[in-house]
N, C-alpha and C positions, 0 to 999 in steps of 0.2 A: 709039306716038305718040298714039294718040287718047285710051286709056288716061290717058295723061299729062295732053294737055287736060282732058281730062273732070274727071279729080285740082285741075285748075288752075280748074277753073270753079267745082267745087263748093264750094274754097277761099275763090274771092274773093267768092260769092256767102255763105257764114259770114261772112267777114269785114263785109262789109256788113250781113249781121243784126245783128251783136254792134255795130256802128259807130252804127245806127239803134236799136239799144236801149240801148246808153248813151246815145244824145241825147235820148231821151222820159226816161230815168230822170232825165237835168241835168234837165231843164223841171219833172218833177215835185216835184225834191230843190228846186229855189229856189222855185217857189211856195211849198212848204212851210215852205223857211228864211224866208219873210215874215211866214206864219203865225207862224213859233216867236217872231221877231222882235217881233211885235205883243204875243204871249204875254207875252216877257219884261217887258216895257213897260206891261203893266197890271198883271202881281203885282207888279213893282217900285212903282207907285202906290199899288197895295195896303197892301203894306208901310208904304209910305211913312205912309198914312193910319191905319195900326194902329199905329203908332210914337207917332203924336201921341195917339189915342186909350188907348194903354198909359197916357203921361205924364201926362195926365187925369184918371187911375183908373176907365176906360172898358171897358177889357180886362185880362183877366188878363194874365200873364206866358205860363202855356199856350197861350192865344189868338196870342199875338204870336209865339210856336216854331213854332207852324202854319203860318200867313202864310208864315214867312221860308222855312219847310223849302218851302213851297210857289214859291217866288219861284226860289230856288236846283233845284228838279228846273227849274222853266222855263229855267230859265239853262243847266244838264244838257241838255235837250230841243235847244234851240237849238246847243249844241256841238256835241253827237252829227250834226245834222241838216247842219252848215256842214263837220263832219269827213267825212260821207258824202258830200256834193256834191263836197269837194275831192277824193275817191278816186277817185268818179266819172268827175271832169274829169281826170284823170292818164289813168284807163284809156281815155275817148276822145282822149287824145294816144295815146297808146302804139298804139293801135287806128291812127290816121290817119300816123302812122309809116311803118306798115306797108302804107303804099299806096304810101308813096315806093318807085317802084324801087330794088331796090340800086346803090350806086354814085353816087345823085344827092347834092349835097352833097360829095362825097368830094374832086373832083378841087379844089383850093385856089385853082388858076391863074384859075378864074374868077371867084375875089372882088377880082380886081386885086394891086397889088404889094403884098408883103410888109413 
């Protein structure tokens, strides 16, 4: 039996590491995604400003592939960083799940009539 406990402690005490370390990873992954957010938001200006200066005869055409290839990793950076937060925030559900006892949720009768 203590065996057991002990099994039971060291469990729920993982589980709250892993619970506390997805929640600093969310906080760090959205600061981030604002960062990327901002990112995309100025190559897109970028661009925007090498376009007019392309039309010009200000910049080459090579100039203008650069910009954009640059504009689009920011736009990459930013998905990657919005796809990592969403994973994140699934596995701190999945994590907080697992604090429900079993069985809570299950019985029907107490969401009223059917």
């Amino acid at each position: 039996r203590a065996a057991r406990e002990s099994d039971v402690r060291r469990l729920r005490l993982d589980l709250a590491e892993r619970v506390e370390v997805a929640a600093r990873r969310i906080s760090a992954l959205t600061r981030q995604l604002a960062r990327r957010n901002e990112d995309v938001n100025r190559q897109d200006e970028q661009f925007t400003a090498a376009q007019i200066e392309f039309n010009e005869g200000l910049r080459t055409l090579p100039e203008l592939v650069e910009d954009r290839l640059e504009l689009e990793a920011a736009r990459l950076n930013e998905v990657s960083t919005r796809f990592a937060l969403l994973r994140e925030t699934m596995e701190l559900k999945a994590l907080s799940n697992s604090l429900i006892p079993a069985g809570i949720g299950q019985d029907r009768s107490l969401y009223g009539p059917q």
